[in-house]
N, C-alpha and C positions, 0 to 999 in steps of 0.2 A: 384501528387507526395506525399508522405508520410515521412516528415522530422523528426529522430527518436528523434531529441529533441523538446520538447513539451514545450511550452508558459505557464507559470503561476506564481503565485501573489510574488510578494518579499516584504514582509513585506507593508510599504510605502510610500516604493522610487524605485526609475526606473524605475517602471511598473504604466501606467495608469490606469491598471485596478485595483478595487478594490477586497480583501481578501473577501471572501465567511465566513461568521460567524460560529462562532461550532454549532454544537447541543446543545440550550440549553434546550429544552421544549419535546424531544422525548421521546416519551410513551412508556416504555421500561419495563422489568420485570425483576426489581435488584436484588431480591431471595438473598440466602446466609446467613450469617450473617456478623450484621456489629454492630463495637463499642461494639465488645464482646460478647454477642447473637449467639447462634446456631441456624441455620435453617435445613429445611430437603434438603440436598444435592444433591437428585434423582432429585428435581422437580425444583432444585435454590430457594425454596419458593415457588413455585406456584406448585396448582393439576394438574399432568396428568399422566394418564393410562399408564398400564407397555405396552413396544411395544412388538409386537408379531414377530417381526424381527429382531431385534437387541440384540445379546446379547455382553457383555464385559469381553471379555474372562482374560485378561490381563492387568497389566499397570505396567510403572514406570518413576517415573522423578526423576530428579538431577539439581540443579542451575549449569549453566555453560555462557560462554562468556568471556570475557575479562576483564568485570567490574561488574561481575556476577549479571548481569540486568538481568537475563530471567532463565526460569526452563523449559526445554528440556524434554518433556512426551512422552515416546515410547507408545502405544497405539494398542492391536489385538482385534481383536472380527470376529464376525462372523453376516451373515444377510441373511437370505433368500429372499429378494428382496433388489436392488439396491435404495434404500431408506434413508440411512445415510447423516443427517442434521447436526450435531454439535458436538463437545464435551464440557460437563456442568465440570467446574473445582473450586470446593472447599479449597480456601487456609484454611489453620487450624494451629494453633499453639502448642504445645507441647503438652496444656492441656485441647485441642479439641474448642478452642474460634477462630471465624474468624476472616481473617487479610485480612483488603481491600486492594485490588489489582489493580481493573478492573474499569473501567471508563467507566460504561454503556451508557454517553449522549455527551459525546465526548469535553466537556467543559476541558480538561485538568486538572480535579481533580478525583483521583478514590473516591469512591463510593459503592463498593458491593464487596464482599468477594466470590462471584461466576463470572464468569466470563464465556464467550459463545463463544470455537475458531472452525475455519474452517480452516482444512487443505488446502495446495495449488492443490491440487488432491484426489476430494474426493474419496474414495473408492469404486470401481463397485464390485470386485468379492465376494464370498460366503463370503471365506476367508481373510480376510485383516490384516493389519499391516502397520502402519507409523507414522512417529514422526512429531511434530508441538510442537513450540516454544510459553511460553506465556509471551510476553513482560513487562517489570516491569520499567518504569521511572527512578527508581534508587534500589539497590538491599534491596527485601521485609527479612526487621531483623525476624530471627522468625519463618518463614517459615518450618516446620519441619512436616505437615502432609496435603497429597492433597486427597479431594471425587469425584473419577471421576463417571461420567456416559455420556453413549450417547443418542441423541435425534434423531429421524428419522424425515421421512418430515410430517406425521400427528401429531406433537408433542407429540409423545409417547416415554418414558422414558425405557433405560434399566436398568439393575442390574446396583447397585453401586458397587464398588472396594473402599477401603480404604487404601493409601499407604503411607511408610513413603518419606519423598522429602529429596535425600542426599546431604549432605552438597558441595559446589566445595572445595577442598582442596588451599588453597594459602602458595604458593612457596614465598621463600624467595631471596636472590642474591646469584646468585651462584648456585645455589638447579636446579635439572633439571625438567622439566617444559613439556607441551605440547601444541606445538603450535598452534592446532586449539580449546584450551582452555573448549576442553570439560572434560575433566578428572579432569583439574585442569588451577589456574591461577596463573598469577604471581601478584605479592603486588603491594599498589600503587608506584606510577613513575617509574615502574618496565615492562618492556616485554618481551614476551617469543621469544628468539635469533631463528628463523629458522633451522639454519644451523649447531648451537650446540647441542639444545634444552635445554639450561640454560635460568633463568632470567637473565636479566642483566638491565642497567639503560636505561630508557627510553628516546631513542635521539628526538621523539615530531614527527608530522607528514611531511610527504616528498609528494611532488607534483609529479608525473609521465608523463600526460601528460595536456597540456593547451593551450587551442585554444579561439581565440574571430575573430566572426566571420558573415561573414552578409549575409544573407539568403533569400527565398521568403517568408521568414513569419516578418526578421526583423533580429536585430543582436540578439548573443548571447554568454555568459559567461561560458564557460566551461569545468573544470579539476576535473582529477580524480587523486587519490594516492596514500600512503602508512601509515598507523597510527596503527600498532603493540599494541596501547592501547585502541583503539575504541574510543578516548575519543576527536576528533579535534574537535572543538566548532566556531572558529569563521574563517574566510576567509577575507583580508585586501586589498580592492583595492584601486587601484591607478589608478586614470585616464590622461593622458598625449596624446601630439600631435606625428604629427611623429618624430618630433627631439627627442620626450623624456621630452618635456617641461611638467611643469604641468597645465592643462587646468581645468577648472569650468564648471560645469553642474550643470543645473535646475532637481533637482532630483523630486520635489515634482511635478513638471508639471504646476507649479505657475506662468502662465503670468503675474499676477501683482502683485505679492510679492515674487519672486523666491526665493529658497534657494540652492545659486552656492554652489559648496562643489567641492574638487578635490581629494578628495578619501571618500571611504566609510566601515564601517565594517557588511559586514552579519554576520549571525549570527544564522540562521534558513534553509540553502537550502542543508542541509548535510543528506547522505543517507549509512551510515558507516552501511560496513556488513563483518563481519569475516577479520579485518587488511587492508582493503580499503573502501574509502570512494569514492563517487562521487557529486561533485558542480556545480548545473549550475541555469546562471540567466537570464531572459529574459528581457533586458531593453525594454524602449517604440523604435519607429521606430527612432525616431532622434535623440538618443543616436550617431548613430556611425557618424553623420554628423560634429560632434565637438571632440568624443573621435577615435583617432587611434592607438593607443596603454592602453592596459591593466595591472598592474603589480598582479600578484597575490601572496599574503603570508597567507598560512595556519599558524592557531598558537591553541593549544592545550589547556584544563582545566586546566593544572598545567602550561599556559603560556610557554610553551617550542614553539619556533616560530623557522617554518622554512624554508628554502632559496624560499627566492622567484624567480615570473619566470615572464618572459617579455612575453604578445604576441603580434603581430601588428593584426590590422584586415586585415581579408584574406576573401575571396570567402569559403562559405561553400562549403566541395568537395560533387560533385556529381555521384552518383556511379550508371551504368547500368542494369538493368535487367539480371538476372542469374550470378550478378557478389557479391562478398563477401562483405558484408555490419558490420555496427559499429552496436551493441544493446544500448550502450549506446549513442551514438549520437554524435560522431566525424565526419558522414557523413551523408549523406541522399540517399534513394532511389528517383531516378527520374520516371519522367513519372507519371502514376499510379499503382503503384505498393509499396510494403511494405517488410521491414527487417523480414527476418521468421526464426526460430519462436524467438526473440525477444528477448532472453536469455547472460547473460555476459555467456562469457564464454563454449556457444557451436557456431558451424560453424554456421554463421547467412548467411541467402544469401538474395539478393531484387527479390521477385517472383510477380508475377501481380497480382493487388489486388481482382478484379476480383473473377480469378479460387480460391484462399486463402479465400476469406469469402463462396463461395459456398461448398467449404468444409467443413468450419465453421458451415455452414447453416445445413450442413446434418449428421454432428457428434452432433448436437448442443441436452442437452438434454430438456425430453420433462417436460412441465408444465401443469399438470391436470386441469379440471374445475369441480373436485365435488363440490357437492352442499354445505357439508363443508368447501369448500376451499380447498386450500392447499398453500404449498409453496416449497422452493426447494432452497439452499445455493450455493454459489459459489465461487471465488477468482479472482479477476483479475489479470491479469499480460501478459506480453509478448507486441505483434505492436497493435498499434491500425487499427483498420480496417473499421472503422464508426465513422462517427462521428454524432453529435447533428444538426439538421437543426437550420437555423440564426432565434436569437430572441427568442431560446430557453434556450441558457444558455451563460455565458462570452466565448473569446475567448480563455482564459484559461484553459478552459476543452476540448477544440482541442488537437487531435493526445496523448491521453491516454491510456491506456487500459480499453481492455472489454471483458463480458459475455455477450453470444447471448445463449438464450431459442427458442426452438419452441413450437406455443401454435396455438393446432389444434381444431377449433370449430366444431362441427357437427351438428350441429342446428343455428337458429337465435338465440342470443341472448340477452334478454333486454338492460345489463348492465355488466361491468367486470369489476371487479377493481384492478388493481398490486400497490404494492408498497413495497419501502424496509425500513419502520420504522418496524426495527424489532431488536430484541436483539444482532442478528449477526451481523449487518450491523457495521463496522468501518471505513468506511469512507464515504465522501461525494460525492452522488448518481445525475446521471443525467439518466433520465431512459426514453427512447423510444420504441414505436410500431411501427413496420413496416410491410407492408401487402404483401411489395416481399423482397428475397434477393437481394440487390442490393448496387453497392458505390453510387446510387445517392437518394438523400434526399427526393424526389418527392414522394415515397412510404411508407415516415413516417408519421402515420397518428396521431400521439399521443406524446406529450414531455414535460417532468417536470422537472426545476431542484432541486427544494427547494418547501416543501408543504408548507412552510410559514417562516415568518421572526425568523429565529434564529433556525429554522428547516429545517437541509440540509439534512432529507433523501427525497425521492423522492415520488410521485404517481402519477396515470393517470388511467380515470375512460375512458372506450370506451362504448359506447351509440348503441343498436340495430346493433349491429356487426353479419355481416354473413357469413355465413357459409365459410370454408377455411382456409388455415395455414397459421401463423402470426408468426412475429418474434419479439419478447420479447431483449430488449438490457440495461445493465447495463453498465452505462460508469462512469469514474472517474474523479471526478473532481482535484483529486490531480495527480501527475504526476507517482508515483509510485504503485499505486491501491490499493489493499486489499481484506478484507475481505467483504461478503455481504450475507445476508436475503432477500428472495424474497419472498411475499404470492401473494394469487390471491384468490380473491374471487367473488362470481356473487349476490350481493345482491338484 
């Protein structure tokens, strides 16, 4: 079975397992400028060759969102082969000096005034156009000119664009507004009303649905909502028996020094996109043996807290084969089989896992073995359909999402090497080969999750590999996936 809510780290407490560390040692190419410093904006910094496929026909961005944290790049160009690896983005400031942005090694400090994003669909045809989002911590002051370029997959660089980045206009009370906050936002403790399309005062975040509930993987903690300011920060539980009494829990998993606690505040499991947000936590397995009831209270950055909601623990529902399934993870598919395609908000149904990854397998695209290398970017997202065999990575990184490559040898080969320490890569990587498609693990012949301590991208070197097609798998170790860089090389 394929249960659409996925097991991973809460801070801590609740979960035995431990937090997977950032990136802090990844070899990465931070280009741009930083600390004032212009660099050359084609290359982020670094040499390489104009591509003979790519050119950038077009661009523009505007800061937009709720709490104008990110700058929205519409993006065309054109390519004579299906080759588009990246887009290179140059924050710049009025007077041409770069404004770091981008957090090359994933330690939560930015770092480099260039930045390396992958849309969610890269581009196959001649002609292309699409927009991608680049995320900002908190909104970049200043921001007022971007140097786009794109990268193909031999790292070849096209024409740069030089554009101005427009400002979001912010709406005042009363002033009409747009509520999906791309044209413009509303001020702080202010949201833009749906229904009128005014600001108006910000009533703080609202809980929709909320379930705790105990499953074949274990219990689990989980509501989704409504936060009109994108801004809900912490989630307030309460743990209780079935009357409602308040009961203690060993959150730390401390047999001989426990620390009882009968509520907790997260603080870190929120996944807010465009006015809804979604929470969930995977306690250890004997959470629910002491906790039967739940209370949940969302509460906001300006402390605006609001109504909380009860759940008892319940049976996760199990939903059939060909039958209409949760993307978010209100139910689960039974049997073997998985929520397709995995999406909030299109028709998701549970289809057999099976026939869904051999589709996978044969849409999946291909990865070269020249002698230079190569590489090839991705996005994760949607059911997971693979998972990592035992002893390769925590149990955390079960039921994720993923990118499947096909990589065709035509020869013996001495040696191959994949790996995703690469500029693209933002998040943390578990990376498998496997020699057939298949849901069973017996055929993975290769898995890594971490190339070393403090270095969560991934690699895996395969040894006199013969001839045959192999299946390349990028999995994520966090539960919402991302962005990723993949090379390959035969040294």
């Amino acid at each position: 079975m394929r249960r659409m809510v996925r097991s991973y780290c809460l801070g801590l407490v609740l979960s035995a397992l431990s937090c997977q560390s950032a990136i802090t040692n990844k070899s990465v190419e931070k280009g741009g400028s930083v600390g004032g410093s212009t660099a050359n904006a084609q290359t982020g910094g670094t040499s390489a060759s104009l591509s003979q496929s790519l050119t950038l026909t077009s661009a523009t961005a505007h800061v937009d969102g709720r709490r104008g944290n990110r700058v929205r790049l519409s993006i065309s160009g054109q390519q004579s082969a299906a080759d588009f690896a990246s887009v290179a983005v140059l924050a710049l400031d009025a007077s041409g000096n770069g404004l770091v942005w981008f957090d090359t090694n994933l330690d939560g400090q930015e770092d480099s005034a260039t930045g390396y994003l992958v849309p969610q669909d890269n581009p196959n045809d001649t002609s292309f156009n699409f927009e991608i989002l680049a995320p900002l911590p908190t909104p970049l002051q200043g921001w007022s000119q971007a140097e786009i370029s794109l990268f193909d997959r031999n790292g070849a660089v096209s024409n740069q664009l030089s554009i101005p980045v427009a400002e979001q206009p912010v709406r005042a009370a009363g002033e009409t507004c747009d509520p999906t906050a791309k044209a413009d936002r509303c001020g702080q403790d202010l949201e833009c009303n749906s229904g009128s399309a005014t600001c108006v005062n910000h009533t703080g975040p609202s809980l929709d649905r909320v379930v705790y509930m105990d499953g074949p993987e274990g219990p689990i903690l989980l509501a989704s909502g409504t936060d009109n300011a994108d801004d809900v920060a912490v989630m307030r539980l309460q743990f209780m028996d079935s009357q409602g009494n308040a009961v203690q829990v060993n959150l730390d998993n401390d047999t001989t020094a426990p620390t009882l606690q009968s509520n907790f505040t997260a603080t870190s499991q929120f996944t807010p996109t465009d006015g809804t947000y979604l929470f969930q936590v995977a306690p250890v397995a004997t959470f629910s043996d002491t906790v039967r009831q739940v209370k949940f209270v969302p509460v906001d950055l300006n402390a605006h807290v609001g109504a909380g909601v009860v759940a008892p623990l319940t049976q996760a529902p199990s939903i059939g084969s060909g039958t209409t399934c949760d993307a978010q993870g209100f139910n689960y598919c039974s049997g073997n089989s998985a929520c397709v395609p995995g999406v909030v908000g299109a028709v998701n149904t549970c289809q057999p896992l099976g026939s869904v990854q051999s589709q996978a397998c044969k849409s999946a695209p291909s990865l070269g073995l020249a002698p230079a290398g190569s590489m090839a970017t991705g996005y994760n997202k949607g059911p997971s359909l693979w998972e990592p065999p035992a002893g390769c990575a925590a149990d955390i990184a079960l039921h994720h999402p993923e990118t499947v490559f096909k990589m065709h040898v035509a020869s013996v080969t001495p040696s191959i090497t994949i790996t995703t320490e690469r500029r693209e890569t933002r998040m943390d990587t578990v990376l498998y080969v496997a020699s057939v498609c298949s849901p069973s693990t017996t055929g993975i012949i290769a898995c890594n999750d971490d190339i070393a301590s403090g270095n969560v991208a991934s690699a895996v070197t395969l040894t006199n590999v013969a001839v045959g097609d192999y299946y390349v798998i990028v999995d994520s170790l966090n539960d919402t996936g991302g962005q990723f860089g993949l090379a390959v090389s035969t040294p």
